[in-house]
C-alpha positions in Angstrom: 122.8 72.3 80.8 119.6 74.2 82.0 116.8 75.1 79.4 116.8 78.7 81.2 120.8 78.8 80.5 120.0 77.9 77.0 117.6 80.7 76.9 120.0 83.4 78.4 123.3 82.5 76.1 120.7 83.1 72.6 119.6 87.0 74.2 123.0 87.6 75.1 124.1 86.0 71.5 121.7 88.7 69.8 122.3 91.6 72.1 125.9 91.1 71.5 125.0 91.4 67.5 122.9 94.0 67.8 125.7 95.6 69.5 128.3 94.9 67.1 126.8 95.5 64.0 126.3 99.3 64.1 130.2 99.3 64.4 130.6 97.5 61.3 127.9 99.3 59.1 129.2 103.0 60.6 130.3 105.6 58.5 133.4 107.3 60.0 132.9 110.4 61.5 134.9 112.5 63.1 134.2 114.0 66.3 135.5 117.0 68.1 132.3 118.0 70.6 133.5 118.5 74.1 132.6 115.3 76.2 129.4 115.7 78.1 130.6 113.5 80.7 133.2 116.1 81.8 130.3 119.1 82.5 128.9 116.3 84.7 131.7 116.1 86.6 132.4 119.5 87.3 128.5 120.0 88.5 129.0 117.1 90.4 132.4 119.0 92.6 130.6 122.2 92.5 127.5 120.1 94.5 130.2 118.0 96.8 131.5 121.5 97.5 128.3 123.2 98.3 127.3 120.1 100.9 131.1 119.9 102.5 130.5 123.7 103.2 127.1 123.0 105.0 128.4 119.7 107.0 125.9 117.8 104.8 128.8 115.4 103.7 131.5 114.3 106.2 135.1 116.1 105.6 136.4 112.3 105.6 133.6 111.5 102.6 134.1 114.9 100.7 137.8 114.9 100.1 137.4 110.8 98.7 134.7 112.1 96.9 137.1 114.8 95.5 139.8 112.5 94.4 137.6 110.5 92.7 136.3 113.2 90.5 139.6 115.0 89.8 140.6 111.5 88.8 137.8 110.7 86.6 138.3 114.0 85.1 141.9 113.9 84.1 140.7 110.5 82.5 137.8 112.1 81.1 139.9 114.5 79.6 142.8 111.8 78.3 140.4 109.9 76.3 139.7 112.9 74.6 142.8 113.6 73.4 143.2 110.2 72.2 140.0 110.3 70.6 140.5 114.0 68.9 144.5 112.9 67.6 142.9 109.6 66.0 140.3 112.0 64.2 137.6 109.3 63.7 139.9 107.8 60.7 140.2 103.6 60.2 137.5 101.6 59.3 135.0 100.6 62.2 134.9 96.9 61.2 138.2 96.4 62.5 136.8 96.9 66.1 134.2 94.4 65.3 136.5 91.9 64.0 138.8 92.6 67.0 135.7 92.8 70.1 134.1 89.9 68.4 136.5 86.9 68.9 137.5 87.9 72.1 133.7 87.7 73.2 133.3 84.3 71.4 136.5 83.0 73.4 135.1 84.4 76.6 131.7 82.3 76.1 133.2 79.1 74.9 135.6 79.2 77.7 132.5 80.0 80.2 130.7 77.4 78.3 133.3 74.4 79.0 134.4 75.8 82.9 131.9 77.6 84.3 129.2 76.8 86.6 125.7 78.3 85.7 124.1 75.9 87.5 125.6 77.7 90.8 123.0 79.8 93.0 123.7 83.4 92.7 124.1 85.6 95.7 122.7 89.0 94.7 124.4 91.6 96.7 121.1 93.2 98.0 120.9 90.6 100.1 124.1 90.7 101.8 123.5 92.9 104.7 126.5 95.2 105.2 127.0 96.7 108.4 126.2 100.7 107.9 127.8 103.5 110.2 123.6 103.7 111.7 124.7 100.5 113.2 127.7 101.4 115.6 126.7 101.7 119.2 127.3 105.3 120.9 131.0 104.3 122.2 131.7 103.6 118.6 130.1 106.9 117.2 132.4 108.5 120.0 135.3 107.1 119.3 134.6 107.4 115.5 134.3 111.5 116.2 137.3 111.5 117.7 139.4 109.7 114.9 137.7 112.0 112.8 138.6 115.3 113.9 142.3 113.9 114.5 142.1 112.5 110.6 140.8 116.2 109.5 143.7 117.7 111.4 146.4 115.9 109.2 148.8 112.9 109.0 148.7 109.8 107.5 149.1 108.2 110.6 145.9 109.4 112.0 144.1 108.6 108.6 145.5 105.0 109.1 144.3 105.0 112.7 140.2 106.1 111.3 140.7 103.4 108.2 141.2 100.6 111.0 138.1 101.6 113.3 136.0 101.7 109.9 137.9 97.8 109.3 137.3 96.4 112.6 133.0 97.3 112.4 133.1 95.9 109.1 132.8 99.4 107.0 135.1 98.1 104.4 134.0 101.2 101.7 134.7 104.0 104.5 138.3 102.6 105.4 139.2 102.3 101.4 138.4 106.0 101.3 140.1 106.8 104.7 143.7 104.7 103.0 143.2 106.3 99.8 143.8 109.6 101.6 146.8 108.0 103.8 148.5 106.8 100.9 148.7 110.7 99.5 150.0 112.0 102.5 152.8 108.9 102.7 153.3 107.4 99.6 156.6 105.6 100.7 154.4 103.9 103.7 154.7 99.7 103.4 152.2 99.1 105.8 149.3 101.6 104.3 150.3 100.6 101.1 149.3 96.9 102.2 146.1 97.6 104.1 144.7 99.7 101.1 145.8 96.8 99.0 143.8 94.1 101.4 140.6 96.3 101.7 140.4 96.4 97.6 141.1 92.5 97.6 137.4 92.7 100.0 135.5 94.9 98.1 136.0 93.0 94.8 134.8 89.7 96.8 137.9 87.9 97.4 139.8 88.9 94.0 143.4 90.4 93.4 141.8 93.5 90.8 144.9 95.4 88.9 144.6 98.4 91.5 145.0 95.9 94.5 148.0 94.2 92.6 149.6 97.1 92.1 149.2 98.0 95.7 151.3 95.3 97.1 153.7 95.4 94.1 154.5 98.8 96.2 154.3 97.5 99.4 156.9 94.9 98.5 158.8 97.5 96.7 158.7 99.7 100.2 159.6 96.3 102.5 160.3 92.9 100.7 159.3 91.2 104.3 155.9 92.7 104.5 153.8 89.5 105.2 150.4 91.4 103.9 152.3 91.5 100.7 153.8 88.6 100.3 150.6 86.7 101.2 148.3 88.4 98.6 150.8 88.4 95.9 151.1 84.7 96.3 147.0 84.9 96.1 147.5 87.1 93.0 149.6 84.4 91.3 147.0 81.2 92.3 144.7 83.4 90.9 146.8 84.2 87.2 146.5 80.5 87.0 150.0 78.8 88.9 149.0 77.1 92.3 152.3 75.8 92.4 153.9 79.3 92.2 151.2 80.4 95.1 152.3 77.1 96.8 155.9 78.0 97.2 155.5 81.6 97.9 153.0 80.9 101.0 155.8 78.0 102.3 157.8 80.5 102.0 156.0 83.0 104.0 154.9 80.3 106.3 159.1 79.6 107.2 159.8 83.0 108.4 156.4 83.4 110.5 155.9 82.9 114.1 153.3 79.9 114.8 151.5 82.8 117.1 151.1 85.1 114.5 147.7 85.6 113.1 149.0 84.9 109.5 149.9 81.5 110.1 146.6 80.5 110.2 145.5 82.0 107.0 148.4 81.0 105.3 148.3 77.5 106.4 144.1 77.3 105.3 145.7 78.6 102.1 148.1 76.2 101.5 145.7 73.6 102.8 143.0 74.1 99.9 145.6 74.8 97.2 147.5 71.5 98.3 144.4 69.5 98.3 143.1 70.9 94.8 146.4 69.7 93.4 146.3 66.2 94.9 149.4 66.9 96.8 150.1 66.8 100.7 149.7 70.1 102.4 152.3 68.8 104.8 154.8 69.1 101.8 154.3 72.9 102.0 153.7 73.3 106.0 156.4 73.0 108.8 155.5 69.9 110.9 155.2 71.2 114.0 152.5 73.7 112.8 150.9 70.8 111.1 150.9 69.2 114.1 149.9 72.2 116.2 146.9 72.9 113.6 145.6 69.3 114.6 143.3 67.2 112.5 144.3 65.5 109.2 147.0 68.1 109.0 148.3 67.0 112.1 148.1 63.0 111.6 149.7 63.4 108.7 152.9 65.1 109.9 152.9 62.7 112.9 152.9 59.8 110.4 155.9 60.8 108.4 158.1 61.9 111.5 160.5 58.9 113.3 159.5 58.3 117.2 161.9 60.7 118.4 161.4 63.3 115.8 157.6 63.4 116.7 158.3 63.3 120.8 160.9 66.4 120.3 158.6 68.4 118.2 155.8 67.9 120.6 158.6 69.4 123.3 159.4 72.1 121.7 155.8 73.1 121.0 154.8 72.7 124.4 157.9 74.3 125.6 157.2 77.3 122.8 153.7 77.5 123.8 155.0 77.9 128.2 157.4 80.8 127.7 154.5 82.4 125.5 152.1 82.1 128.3 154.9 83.4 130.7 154.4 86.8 128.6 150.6 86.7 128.4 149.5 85.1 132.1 145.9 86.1 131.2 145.3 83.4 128.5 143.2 81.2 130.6 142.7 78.6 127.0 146.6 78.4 126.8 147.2 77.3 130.3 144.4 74.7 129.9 146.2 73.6 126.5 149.3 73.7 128.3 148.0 71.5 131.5 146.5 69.1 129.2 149.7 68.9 127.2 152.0 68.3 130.2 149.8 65.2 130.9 149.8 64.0 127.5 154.2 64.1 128.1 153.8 62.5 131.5 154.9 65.9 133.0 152.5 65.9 136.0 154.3 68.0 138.3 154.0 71.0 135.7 150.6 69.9 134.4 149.8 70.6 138.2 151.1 73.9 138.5 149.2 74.7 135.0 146.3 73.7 136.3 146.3 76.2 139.5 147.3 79.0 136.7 144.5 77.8 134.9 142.0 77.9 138.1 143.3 81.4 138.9 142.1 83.0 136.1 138.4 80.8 135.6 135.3 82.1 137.1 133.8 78.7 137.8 135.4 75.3 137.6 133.6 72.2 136.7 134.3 69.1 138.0 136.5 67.2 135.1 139.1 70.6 135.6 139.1 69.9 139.1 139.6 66.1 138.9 142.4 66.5 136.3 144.3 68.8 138.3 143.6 66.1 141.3 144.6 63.5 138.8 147.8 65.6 137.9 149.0 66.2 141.6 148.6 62.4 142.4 150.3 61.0 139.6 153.8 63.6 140.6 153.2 62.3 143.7 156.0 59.4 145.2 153.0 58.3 147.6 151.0 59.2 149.7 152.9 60.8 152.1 154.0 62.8 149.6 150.2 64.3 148.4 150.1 68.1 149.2 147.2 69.3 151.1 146.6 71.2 148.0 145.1 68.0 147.2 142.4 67.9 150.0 141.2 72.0 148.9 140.4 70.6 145.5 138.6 67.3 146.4 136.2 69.4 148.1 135.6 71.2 146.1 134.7 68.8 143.3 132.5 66.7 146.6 130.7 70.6 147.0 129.0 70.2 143.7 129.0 66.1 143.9 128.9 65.2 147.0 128.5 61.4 145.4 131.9 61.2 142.8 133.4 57.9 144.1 136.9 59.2 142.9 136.9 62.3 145.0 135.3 60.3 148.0 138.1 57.6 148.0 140.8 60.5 147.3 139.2 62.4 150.0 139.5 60.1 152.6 143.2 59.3 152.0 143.6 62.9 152.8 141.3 62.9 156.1 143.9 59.9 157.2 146.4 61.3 156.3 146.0 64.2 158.7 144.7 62.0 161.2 141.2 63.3 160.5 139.8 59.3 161.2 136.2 60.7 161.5 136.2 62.5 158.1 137.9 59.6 156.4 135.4 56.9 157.8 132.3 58.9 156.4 134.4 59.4 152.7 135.1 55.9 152.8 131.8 54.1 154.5 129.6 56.7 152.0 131.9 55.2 149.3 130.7 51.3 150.3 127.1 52.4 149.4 127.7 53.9 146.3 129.8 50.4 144.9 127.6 47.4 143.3 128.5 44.7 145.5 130.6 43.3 142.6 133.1 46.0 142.8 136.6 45.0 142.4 137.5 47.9 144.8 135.3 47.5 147.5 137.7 44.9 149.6 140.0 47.6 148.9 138.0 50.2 150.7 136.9 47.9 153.0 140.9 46.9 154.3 141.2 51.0 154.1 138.1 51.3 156.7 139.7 48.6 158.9 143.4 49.8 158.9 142.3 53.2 160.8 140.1 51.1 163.2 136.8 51.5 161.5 134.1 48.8 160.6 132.5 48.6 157.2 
């Protein structure tokens, strides 16, 4: 342990003392002056008021604002009920005998578990995106959600919380939900968002308020995956990883492997698992093991038969086609897909993902272009049975390497075969040049130049 920690835990030791000790020497007195905290409060509406009437404050800002203060107030004004019913009687010590253990336990436990040698991250220096920062588009479409929020409906409150979420204006979009969830308390979905954003402005923890949120969104809709995803965070968190384990498995069984929440989930269960010492796979369905690659992946491969592993790999590829069949613009999934094929020995369709693949590309480099080759030649019986498909693509790939001895002894296959003997003797005879004279291939090319009536 750090001298400087040693230092801080005797000043907070004596500040803590200091602060205790005026409990326990304090007369009881009774007290029954109005709360100043309370005349602040109303100054501070009467000054949102004043600024919403000039446009100073935002109508979005103001009527957050508003809520807030009411809320504090009726707070304000509960505590002093409490207070004024208790009439200042019972001795003072027993707070101090009560405060006092509790903040001994809290040290020792920090003392044994905690990790002041960790570097701290103040938060002025985590730059926060600000509303100065969205580009004009953005401030246009953000005036336009506006005057629709200001209008009415929680839908349309919803609509502004999500633009303020996707630019990173976390504290906006809390504000924006808080006034959602007023106008439709009965609302699942809101219920779950205004949960999430509390979960990121507390830094990745599951406070009361956000708790209490998705207790409600549950409540509204038991199959709301927001919900059941944080309230499995919310029990890791209490202190059962196992609990959190089974809830996300759970969740992860009734989710699509395309939806967005598998991924989280699954990195979830990932660094719970591990923590533990047990196998994520355990936890995780093996064909999004597999899917999700890696260690993750290996491992599910290893503990599945042969035939088990060469069906899952079917039915992912097969999954992954008919999604692409409903989004023909995903230019990364037809590439997965082609590679897959190849991997299954399916050339013929690893051929035709490849042309969906060159469709969408703006430029295609050669390794595409000789893998799509590579796919149309291996479907092929012989060849008599290469498609002039084949000949497009192998010049291409000789357009930007004029020199690749694949696509020059391809090439000139495809100039014979279409009685092209000219074309085929230049592929071939610039392909005897390229070869060290050791080659194992250049009798091969050689016979090939002689059988069309050429001469090395």
């Amino acid at each position: 342990m750090s001298f400087i920690f040693i230092l801080f835990v005797i000043a907070l030791l004596t500040a803590l003392m200091a602060l205790i000790w005026p409990l326990v020497g304090r007369s009881d007195v009774e007290s029954t002056q109005a709360s100043p905290a309370l005349a602040v409060y109303r100054a501070q509406l009467a000054e949102l008021d004043r600024d919403a009437a000039t446009g100073a404050i935002p109508k979005t800002e103001a009527a957050a604002a508003r809520h807030e203060i009411e809320r504090r107030i009726l707070t304000e004004n509960s505590q002093g009920q409490i207070g004024a019913d208790r009439s200042g009687k019972g001795p003072t010590w027993v707070a101090a005998a009560v405060i006092l253990p509790v903040i001994l336990l809290t040290f020792t436990t920090y003392l044994f578990s905690g990790r002041p040698d960790l570097e701290s991250r103040p938060m002025a220096q985590i730059e926060m995106p600000t509303l100065d920062d969205l580009s004009p588009s953005d401030r246009q479409r953000l005036g336009e959600l506006q005057t629709a929020a200001d209008a009415g409906g929680a839908e349309a409150w919803t609509n502004l919380a999500r633009f303020y979420l996707e630019n990173g204006l976390v504290a906006p979009a809390k504000d924006a939900l808080f006034i959602a969830r007023d106008l439709a308390p009965d609302d699942a979905s809101i219920a779950g968002l205004y949960g999430e954003v509390l979960f990121f402005l507390s830094q990745g923890f599951v406070t009361q308020d956000a708790l209490d949120a998705f207790r409600s969104t549950i409540a509204l809709d038991p199959t709301n995956t927001r919900g059941r995803f944080y309230l499995a965070a919310a029990r890791q968190q209490a202190g059962y990883p196992e609990d959190a384990l089974d809830m996300w498995a759970t969740l992860l069984a009734s989710l699509d492997p395309a939806d967005p929440w598998t991924d989280k989930t699954v990195e979830r269960i990932e660094a719970v698992a591990l923590s533990l010492g047990a196998d994520p796979v355990t936890y995780i369905p093996s064909e999004v093991a597999i899917a999700r690659g890696g260690a993750l992946g290996q491992s599910a491969i290893s503990q599945m038969s042969p035939e088990d592993r060469q069906a899952t790999i079917h039915q992912m590829v097969d999954r992954l086609a008919a999604r692409l069949e409903e989004n023909p613009d995903d230019l990364a999934g037809w590439m997965q897909l082609a590679r897959s094929r190849m991997e299954l020995g399916e050339h013929g369709l690893a051929a035709r993902a490849f042309a969906r693949a060159d469709g969408l590309a703006r430029q295609t480099s050669i390794p595409f272009l000789m893998s799509w080759a590579a796919a149309i030649i291996q479907a092929a019986q012989g060849p008599a049975d290469l498609p002039d498909q084949l000949a497009t693509i192998l010049d291409r790939v000789l357009a930007q390497d004029p020199d690749h001895t694949d696509a020059l002894w391809y090439a000139g296959i495809m100039a014979a075969r279409q009685v092209d003997g000219q074309t085929a003797l230049a592929h071939w005879r610039r392909l005897l040049e390229l070869l060290p004279q050791d080659s194992e291939i250049r009798p091969m090319v050689a016979q090939a130049i002689a059988a069309i009536g050429g001469t090395p």
